[in-house]
VEXKE-922585 format. One line per field, with one value per residue (C-alpha): residue number from 1; y, x, z. Coordinates in steps of 0.1 Angstrom, whole numbers, plus 2048, in hexadecimal, padded with zeros to 3 digits. Layout:
BEGIN
resi <- c(NUM|...)
v <- c(Y|...)
u <- c(X|...)
w <- c(Z|...)
***
This chain:
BEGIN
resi <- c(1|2|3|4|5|6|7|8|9|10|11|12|13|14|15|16|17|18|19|20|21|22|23|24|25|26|27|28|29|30|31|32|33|34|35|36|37|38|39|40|41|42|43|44|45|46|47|48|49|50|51|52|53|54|55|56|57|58|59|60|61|62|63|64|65|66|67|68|69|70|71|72|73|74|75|76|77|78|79|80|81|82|83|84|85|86|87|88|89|90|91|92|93|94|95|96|97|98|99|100|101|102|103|104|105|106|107|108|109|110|111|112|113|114|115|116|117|118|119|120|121|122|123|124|125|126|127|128|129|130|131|132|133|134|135|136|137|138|139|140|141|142|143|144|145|146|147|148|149|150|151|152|153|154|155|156|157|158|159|160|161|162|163|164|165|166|167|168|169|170|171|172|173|174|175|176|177|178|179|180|181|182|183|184|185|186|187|188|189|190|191|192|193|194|195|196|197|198|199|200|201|202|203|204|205|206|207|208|209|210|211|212|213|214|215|216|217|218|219|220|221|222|223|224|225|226|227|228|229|230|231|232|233|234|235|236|237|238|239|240|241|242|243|244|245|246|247|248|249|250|251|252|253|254|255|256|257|258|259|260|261|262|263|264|265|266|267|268|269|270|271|272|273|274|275|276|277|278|279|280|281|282|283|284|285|286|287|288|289|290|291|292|293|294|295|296|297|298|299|300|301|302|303|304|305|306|307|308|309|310|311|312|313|314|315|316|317|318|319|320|321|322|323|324|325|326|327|328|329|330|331|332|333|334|335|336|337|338|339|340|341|342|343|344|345|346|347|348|349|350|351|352|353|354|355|356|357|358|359|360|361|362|363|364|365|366|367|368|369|370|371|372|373|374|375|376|377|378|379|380|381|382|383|384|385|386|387|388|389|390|391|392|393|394|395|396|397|398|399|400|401|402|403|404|405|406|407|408|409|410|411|412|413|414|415|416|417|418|419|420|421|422|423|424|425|426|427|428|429|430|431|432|433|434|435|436|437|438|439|440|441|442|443|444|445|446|447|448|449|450|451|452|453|454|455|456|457|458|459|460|461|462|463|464|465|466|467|468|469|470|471|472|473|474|475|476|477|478|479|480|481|482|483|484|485|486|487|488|489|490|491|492|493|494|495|496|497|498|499|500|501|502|503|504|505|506|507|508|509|510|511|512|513|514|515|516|517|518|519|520|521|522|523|524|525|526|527|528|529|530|531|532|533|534|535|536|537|538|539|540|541|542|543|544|545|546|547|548|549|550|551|552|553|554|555|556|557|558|559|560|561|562|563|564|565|566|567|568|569|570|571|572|573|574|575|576|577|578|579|580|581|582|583|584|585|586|587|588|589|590|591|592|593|594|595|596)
v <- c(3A4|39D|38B|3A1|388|385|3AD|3AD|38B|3A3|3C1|3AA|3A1|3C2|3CD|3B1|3B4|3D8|3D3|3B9|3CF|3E8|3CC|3C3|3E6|3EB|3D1|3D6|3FE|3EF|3D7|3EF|40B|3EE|3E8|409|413|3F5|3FE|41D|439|43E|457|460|477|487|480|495|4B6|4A4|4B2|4D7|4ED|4D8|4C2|4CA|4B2|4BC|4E3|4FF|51F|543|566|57D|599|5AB|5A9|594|579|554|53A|515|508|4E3|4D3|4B1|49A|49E|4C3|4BE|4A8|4C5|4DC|4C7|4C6|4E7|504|51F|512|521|522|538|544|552|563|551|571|590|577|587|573|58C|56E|54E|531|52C|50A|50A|510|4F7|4D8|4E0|4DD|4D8|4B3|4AC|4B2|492|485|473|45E|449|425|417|433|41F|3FB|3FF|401|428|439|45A|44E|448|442|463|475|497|47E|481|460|44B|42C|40F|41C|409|401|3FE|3ED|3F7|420|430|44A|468|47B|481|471|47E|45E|445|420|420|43D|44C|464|481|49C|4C0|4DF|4D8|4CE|4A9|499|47E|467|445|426|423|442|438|414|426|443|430|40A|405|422|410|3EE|3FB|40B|3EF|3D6|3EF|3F4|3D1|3CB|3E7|3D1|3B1|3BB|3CD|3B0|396|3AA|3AB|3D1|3CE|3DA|3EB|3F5|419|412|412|43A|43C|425|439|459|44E|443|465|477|45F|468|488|495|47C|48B|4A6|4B8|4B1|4CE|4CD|4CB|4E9|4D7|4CC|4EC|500|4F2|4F0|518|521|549|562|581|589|5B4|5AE|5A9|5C7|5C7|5E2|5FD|5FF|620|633|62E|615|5F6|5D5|5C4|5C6|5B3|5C6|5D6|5EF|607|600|625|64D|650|62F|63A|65C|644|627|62A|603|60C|607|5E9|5F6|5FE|61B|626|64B|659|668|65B|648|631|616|61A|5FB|5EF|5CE|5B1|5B5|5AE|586|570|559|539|517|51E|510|523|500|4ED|50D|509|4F4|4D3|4D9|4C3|4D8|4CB|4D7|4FD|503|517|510|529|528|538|528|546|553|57A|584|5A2|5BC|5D4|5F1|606|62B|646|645|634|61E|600|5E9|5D0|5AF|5A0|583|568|542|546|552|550|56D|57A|59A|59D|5C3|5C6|5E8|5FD|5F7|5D2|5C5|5B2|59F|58A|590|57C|591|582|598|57F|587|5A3|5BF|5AC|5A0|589|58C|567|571|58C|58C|5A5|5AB|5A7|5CF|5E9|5EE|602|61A|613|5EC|5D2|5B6|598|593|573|571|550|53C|517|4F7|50A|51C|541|54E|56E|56A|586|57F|55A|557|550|56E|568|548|537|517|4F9|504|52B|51F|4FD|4F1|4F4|4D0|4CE|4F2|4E8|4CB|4E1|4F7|4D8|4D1|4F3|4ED|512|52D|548|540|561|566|564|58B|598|5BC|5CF|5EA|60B|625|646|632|63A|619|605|5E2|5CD|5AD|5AA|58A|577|54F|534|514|4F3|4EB|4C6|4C5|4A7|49D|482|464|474|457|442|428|41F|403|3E6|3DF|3C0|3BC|3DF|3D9|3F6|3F7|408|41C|40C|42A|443|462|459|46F|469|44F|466|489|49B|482|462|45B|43E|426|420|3FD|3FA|3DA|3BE|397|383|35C|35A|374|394|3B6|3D5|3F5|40E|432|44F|463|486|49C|4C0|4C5|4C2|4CC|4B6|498|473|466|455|466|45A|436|419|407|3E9|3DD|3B7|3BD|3C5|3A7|390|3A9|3A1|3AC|3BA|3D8|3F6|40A|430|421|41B|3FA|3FC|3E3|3F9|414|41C|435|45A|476|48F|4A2|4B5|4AC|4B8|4D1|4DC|4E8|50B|507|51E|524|513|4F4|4F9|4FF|4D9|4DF|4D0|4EC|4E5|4FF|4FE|517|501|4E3|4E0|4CB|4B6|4C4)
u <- c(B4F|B6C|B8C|BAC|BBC|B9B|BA1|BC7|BC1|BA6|BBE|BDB|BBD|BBC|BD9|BE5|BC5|BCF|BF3|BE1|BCC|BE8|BFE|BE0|BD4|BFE|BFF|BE0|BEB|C0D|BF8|BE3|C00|C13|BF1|BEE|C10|C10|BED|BE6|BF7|C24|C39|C57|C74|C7D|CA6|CB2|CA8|C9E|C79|C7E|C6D|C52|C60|C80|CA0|CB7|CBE|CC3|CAB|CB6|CAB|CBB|CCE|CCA|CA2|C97|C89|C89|C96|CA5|CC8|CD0|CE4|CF9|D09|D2A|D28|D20|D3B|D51|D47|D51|D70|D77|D6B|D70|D5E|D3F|D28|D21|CF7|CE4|CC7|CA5|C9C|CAF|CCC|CE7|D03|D0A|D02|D15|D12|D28|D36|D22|D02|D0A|D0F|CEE|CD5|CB2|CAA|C92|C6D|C56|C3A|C1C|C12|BF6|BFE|BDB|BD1|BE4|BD6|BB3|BAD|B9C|BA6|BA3|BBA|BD5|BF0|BE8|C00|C10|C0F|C29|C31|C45|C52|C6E|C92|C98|CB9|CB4|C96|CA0|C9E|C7D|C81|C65|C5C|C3F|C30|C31|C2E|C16|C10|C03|C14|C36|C46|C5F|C6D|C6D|C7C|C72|C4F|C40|C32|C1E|C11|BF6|BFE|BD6|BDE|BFC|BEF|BD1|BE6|C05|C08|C28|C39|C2A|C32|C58|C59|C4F|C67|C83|C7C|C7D|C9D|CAD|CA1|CAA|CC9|CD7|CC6|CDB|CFC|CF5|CF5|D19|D10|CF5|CFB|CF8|CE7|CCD|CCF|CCE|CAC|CA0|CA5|C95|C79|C74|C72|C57|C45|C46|C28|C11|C20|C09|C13|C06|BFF|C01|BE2|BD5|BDE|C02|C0C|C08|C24|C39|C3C|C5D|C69|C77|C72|C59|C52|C48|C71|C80|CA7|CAC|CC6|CEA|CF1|CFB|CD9|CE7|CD5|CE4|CD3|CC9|CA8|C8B|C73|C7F|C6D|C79|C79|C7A|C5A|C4D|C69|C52|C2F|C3E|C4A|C5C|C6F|C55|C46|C27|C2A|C17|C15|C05|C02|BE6|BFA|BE6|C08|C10|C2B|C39|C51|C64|C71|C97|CBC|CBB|CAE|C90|CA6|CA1|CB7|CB2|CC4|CBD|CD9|CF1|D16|D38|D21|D10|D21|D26|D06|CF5|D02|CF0|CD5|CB4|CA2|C7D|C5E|C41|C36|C22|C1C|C06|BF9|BDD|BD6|BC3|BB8|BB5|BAB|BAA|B97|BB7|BC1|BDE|BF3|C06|C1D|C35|C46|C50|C6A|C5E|C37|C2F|C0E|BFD|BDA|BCE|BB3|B9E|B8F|B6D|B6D|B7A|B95|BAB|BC9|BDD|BFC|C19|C2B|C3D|C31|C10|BFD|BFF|C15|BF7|BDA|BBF|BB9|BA3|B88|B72|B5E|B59|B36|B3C|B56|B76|B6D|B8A|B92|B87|BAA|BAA|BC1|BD4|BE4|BF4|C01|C13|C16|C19|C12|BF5|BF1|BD3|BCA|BB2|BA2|B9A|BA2|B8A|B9C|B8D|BA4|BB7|BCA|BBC|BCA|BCB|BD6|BF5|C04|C2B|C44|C50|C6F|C75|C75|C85|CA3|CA2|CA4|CC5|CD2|CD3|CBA|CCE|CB2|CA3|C90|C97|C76|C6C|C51|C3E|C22|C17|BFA|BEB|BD2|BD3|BDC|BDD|BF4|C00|C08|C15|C25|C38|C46|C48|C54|C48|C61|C73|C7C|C9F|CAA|CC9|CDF|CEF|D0D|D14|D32|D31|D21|D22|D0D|CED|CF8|D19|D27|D41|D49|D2B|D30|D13|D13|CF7|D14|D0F|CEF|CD1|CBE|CA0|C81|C93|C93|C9C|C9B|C73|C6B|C4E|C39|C2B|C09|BFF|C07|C09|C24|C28|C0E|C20|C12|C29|C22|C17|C34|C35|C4F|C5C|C6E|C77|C6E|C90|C9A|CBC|CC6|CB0|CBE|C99|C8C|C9F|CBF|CBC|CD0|CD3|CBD|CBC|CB2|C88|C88|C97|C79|C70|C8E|C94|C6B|C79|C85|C9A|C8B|C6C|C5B|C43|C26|C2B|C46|C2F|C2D|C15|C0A|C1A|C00|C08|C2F|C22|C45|C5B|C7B|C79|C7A|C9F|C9F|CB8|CA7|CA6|CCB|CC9|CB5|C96|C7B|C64|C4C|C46|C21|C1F|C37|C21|C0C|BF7|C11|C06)
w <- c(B35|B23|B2C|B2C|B15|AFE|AFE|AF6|ADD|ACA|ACA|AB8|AA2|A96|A96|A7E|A6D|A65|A5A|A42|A31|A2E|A1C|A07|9FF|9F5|9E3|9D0|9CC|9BC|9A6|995|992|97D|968|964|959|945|931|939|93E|944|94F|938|93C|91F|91A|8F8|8E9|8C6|8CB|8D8|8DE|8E0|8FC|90F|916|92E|92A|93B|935|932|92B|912|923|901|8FD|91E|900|919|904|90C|900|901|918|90E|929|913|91F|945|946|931|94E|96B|959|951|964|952|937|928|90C|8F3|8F0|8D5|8D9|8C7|8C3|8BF|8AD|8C9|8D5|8F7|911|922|936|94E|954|978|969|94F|96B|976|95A|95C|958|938|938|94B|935|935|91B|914|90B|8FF|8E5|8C7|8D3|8D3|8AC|8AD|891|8A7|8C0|8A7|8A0|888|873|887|8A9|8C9|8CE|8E1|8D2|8D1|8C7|8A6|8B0|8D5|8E0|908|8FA|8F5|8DB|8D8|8B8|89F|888|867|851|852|846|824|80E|801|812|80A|81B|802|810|833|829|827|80D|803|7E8|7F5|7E8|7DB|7C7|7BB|7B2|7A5|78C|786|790|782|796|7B9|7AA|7A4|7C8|7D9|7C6|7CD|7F0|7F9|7E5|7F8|816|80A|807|824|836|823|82A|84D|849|83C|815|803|7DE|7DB|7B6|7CE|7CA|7A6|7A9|7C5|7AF|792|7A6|7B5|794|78C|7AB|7B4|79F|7B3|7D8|7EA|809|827|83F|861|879|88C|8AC|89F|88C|8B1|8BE|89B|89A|8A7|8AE|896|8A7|8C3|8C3|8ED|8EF|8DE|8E2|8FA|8EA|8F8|911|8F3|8E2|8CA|8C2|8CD|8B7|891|893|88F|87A|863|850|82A|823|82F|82B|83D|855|85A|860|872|896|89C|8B8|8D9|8DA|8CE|8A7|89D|87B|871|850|838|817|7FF|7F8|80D|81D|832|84B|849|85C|85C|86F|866|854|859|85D|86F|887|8AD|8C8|8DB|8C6|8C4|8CD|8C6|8C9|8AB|88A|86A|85F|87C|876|853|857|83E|830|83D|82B|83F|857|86D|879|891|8A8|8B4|89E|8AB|88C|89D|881|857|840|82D|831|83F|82C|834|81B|81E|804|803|7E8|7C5|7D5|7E4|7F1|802|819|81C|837|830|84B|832|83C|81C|81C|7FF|7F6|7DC|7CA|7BF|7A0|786|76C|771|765|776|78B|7A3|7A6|7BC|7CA|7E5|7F4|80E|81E|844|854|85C|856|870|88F|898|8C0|8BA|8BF|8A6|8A5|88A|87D|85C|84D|834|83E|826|80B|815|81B|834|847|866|87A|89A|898|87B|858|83A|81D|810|7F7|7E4|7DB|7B5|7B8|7D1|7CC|7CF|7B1|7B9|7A5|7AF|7D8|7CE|7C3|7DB|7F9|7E6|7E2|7BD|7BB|7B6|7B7|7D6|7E1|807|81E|822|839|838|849|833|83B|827|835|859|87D|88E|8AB|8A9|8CB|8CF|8AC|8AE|88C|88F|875|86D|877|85D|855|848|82D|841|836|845|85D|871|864|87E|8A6|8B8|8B1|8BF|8D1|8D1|8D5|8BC|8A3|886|86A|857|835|829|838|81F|811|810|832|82C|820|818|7FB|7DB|7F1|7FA|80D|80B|82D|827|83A|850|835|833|824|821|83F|855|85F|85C|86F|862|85A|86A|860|882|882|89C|8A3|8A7|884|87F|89E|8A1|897|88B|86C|857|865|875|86A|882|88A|8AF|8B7|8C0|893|890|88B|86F|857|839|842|855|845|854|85C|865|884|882|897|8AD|8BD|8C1|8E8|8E9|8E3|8FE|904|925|934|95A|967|954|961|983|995|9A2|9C1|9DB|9F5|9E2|9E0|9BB|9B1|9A2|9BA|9B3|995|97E|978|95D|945|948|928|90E|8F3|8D5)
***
């Protein structure tokens, strides 16, 4: 039998044995939540809107009163602040998609935005040497501010170590080193020699001078070079999240209590007697009409711009107000053929290239370019016919595109008729031009849908453009330093942003010099191209490049200040309800999503 104090003795025991296993097993739990945060995987919230609409900063999200289209506008601290302030202050909305300025915020909705979106990244995938893991061109990563190593900055990767790169009319381009070496030694011989000059020097001025000669050399260079540059087209994965709202047919502006349209945006037939066939005004478009002409209907009521209702407002610089014309597309909808034996037609241009796909209800199906110097004033490029004719009563999925210089039509997710490399191919010089304005006969971006001897319905028609990467230049005159905080002033202030149109840049790959290895160079842009400070505008150099030298070129990140690739919104802004007292505690599940 045991002794009362044996028992009590054993019961301490225990008792401190368990409160000892609880410290270890904390201790332990804290341990490998550092390890993994430190190899694995890290939380990140994103803090700017530099890479909407792919991932959020802090914003607030409304619906159009006009056509119920839900769209997010930006939020900065210098306007929550403005808010507190003033409250009778508002802001100014334009609908993404019906272009209509009828909505506000208040200055009480604007002190309460939605923080930005929480992301996971993973911090090993561009450590452990897989090619597949990256880093790969069209990436989300994080990575070391240039000029701030305690800021982690996220964008994607565009540029990679190893090639020259230049922004065209929204587009990037690229030339390899090998190839140049290969075709042209000389020209990479001269681009290196510059490039490190450039370097040399602003290093050896402390970032007090650079000679712009520099921009003569840089343009004579790119004459030289841009025969050798291809474009380089987005992947699959990538290009998902780079298509941004024109007009979406589900969000019909509603008509005022008169009847009248509030809006202009819509699709318009382009004649009385496509006004007779086509029926626009549901959002089902029907179209009915035994005439052997086609007769068509037209996107119309703005232009297809790269405008972001996320930036729009008084915070926006001059810069920041241009709007870019944009010809990469894509339309897309159900088409339910119902009676006739015609055919349907989609047509749409990038500039002077224009193209048209014509599905018949036989199953063949072509694509045709449309140039007046040609004769007849078309070329068939493509035809293709169906494993079996169109069934009337079937739905089929329609996607039309024209993307990085590329024209497709796919049924049914499958592609049926495309351009080639050698029937559609850049005009260089020509999008060149038109990235300075220096075009004069730039042909605005024009979409149709066109029937003949058909009955047939489309749902779901919804018109998207491509992102459109703008050649900014260098708008910052001065910041504080670095390190000291003292006033820096830009000495590149007014010159061409590093890679745009004119001013390539050259991404050195890993190299050695004198016995001293330098890291890989990558080129970073965000989605949010008419207000994103990225590659193309750094110029500042903060003290973790300093080790680099004159071996660090600004616009570039090296790959040792790669972090790692995001790949998952775990927490978007919350559900802010009133029992929550407004604060959004409440996730919202259905806004959590892949990182393309």
């Amino acid at each position: 039998m045991a002794h009362p104090q044996d028992s009590a003795a054993h019961t301490e025991s225990r008792h401190f044995g368990s409160v000892k296993d609880t410290l270890e097993s904390i201790v332990v739990a804290f341990i490998l939540a550092f390890v993994f945060r430190a190899f694995l995987l890290e939380a990140f919230v994103i803090p700017t809107g530099s890479m909407a609409t792919t991932l959020y900063g802090q914003q607030i999200t409304h619906t159009c009163t006009t056509c119920g289209f839900e769209y997010a506008r930006g939020i900065t601290p210098e306007e929550v602040i403005t808010a507190h302030r003033s409250p009778a202050w508002s802001i100014t909305l334009r609908c993404p998609n019906c272009d209509t300025m009828d909505d506000q915020f208040a200055a009480e909705q604007i002190r309460q935005p939605d923080s930005g979106d929480r992301i996971l990244i993973w911090k090993w995938a561009y450590d452990i040497g897989y090619e597949a893991t990256g880093p790969q061109r069209w990436d989300v990563a994080v990575f070391k501010n240039p000029s701030n190593a305690t800021d982690n900055y996220i964008k994607r990767l565009v540029g990679v170590p190893g090639e020259v790169l230049q922004i065209i009319d929204g587009d990037i381009y690229a030339a390899k080193l090998e190839t140049l070496q290969q075709d042209d030694p000389d020209l990479a011989a001269d681009f290196i020699r510059i490039t490190d000059e450039l370097n040399t020097q602003r290093e050896e001025s402390n970032g007090r001078y650079v000679s712009r000669d520099f921009l003569e050399a840089y343009a004579d260079l790119n004459q030289r070079i841009l025969p050798h540059l291809r474009i380089r087209p987005k992947t699959e994965r990538a290009q998902e999240a780079l298509w941004f709202n024109v007009y979406d047919h589900n969000f019909l502006p509603t008509p005022t209590t008169t009847g009248q349209a509030r809006s202009p945006v819509g699709w318009d037939p382009v004649d009385e007697a496509a006004a007779e066939a086509w029926k626009t005004r549901s959002r089902e478009v029907t179209f009915a009409s035994t005439d052997e002409r086609h007769l068509a209907i037209r996107f119309a009521g703005k232009p297809i711009t790269d405008y972001m209702a996320y930036n729009f407002g008084p915070r926006q610089d001059q810069s920041e107000r241009a709007e870019y014309a944009v010809g990469d597309i894509r339309l897309r909808f159900v088409w339910m053929p119902e009676a006739g034996d015609g055919s349907l037609q989609i047509a749409s241009n990038r500039d002077l290239d224009a193209f048209v796909a014509e599905i018949h209800m036989d199953g063949t199906v072509t694509l045709e370019r449309i140039d007046a110097r040609l004769p007849g004033g078309r070329r068939t490029l493509d035809e293709r016919r169906l494993p079996r004719p169109l069934r009337a009563g079937k739905t089929y999925d329609i996607k039309w595109l024209n993307v990085d210089h590329r024209a497709r039509l796919l049924i049914d997710g499958q592609e049926v008729v495309s351009t080639n490399d050698e029937n559609y191919h850049p005009d260089l010089p020509r999008r060149l031009a038109v990235s300075r304005g220096q075009a004069d006969d730039v042909r605005p971006t024009e979409v149709r849908i066109a029937a003949r001897r058909l009955q047939c319905t489309l749902r779901h028609l919804r018109l998207d453009r491509d992102v459109y990467y703008r050649s900014s230049i260098q708008t910052e005159q001065n910041a504080p330093h670095p390190v000291t905080g003292e006033p820096q002033s830009n000495p590149f202030y007014g010159w061409p942003g590093w890679g745009t149109a004119g001013m390539p840049i050259f991404l050195r790959p890993e190299r050695e010099v004198d016995g001293r290895i330098y890291p890989g160079e990558y080129f970073a842009l965000g989605d949010n191209s008419p207000n994103s400070k990225d590659s193309r505008r750094w110029w500042q150099i903060g003290p973790q490049l300093h080790y680099l030298g004159a071996g660090y070129q600004l616009g570039t990140v090296p790959h040792d200040q790669l972090v790692g690739k995001s790949f998952f919104v775990y927490w978007p802004a919350g559900y802010r309800p009133t029992t929550t007292g407004n604060i959004g505690l409440i996730p919202n599940v259905g806004k959590m999503r892949w990182i393309r």
